[in-house]
C-alpha positions in Angstrom: 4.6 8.6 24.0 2.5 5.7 24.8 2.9 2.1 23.2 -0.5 2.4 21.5 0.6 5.2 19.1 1.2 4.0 15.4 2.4 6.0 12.3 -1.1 5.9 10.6 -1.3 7.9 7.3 2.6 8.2 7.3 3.8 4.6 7.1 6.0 4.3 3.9 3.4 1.3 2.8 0.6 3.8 2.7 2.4 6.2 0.1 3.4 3.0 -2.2 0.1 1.4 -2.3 -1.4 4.4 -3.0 1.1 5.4 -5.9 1.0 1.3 -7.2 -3.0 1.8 -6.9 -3.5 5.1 -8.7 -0.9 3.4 -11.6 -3.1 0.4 -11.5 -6.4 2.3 -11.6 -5.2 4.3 -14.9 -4.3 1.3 -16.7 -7.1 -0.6 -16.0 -9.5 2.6 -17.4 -7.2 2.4 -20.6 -7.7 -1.4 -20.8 -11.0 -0.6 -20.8 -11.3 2.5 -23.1 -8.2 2.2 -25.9 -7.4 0.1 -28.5 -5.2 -3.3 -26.9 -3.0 -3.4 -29.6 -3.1 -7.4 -29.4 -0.4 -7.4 -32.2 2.1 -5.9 -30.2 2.0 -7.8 -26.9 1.3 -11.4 -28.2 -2.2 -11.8 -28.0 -2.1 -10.9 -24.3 -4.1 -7.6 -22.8 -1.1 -5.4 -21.3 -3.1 -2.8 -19.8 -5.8 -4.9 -17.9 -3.6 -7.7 -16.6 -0.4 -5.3 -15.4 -3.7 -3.1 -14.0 -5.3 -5.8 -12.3 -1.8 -7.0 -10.9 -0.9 -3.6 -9.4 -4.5 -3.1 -7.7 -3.5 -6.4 -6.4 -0.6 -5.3 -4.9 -1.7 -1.7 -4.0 -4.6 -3.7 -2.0 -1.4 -5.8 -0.3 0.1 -3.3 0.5 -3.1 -1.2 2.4 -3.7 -4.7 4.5 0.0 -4.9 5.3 0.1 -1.5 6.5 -3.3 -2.4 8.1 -2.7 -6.0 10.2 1.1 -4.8 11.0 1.3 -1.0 11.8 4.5 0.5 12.7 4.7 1.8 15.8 7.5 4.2 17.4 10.3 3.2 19.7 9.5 3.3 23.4 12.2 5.4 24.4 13.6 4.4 28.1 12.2 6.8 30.1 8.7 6.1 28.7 8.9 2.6 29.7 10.3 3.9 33.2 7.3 6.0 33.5 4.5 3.4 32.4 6.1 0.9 34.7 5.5 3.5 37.3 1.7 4.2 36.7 1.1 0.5 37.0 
């Protein structure tokens, strides 16, 4: 296994911004196409601002996955052998 390997499309962060994003997405389609139903939350849109939050977050959640990707252990006798080829 080299060092430059990364988990990609498997990382943990991946599955939860997606799943947070999809969420996200739906609520901000029935902000958009229901009734608010400003009586029942106080005068504040539910739908748009807890869909706009979790976009938010999904989005977070792709860059962190993005900047800081996880990459596998370097088991010993990798390291042993790419010591060796340098």
């Amino acid at each position: 296994m080299s060092a430059g390997k990364r988990a990609g499309g498997f990382d943990i962060r991946t599955f939860i911004g997606a799943a947070v994003g999809i969420i996200g997405a739906y609520l901000l389609v029935v902000a958009f196409t229901w009734d608010p139903e400003l009586d029942k939350t106080g005068g504040v849109h539910a739908n748009l601002w807890t869909g706009v939050a979790m976009v938010v977050v999904a989005a977070l959640f792709f860059l962190w996955a993005r900047v800081r990707p996880l990459t596998p252990p370097v088991e010993a006798d990798d390291a042993a052998a790419e010591r060796a080829e340098r």
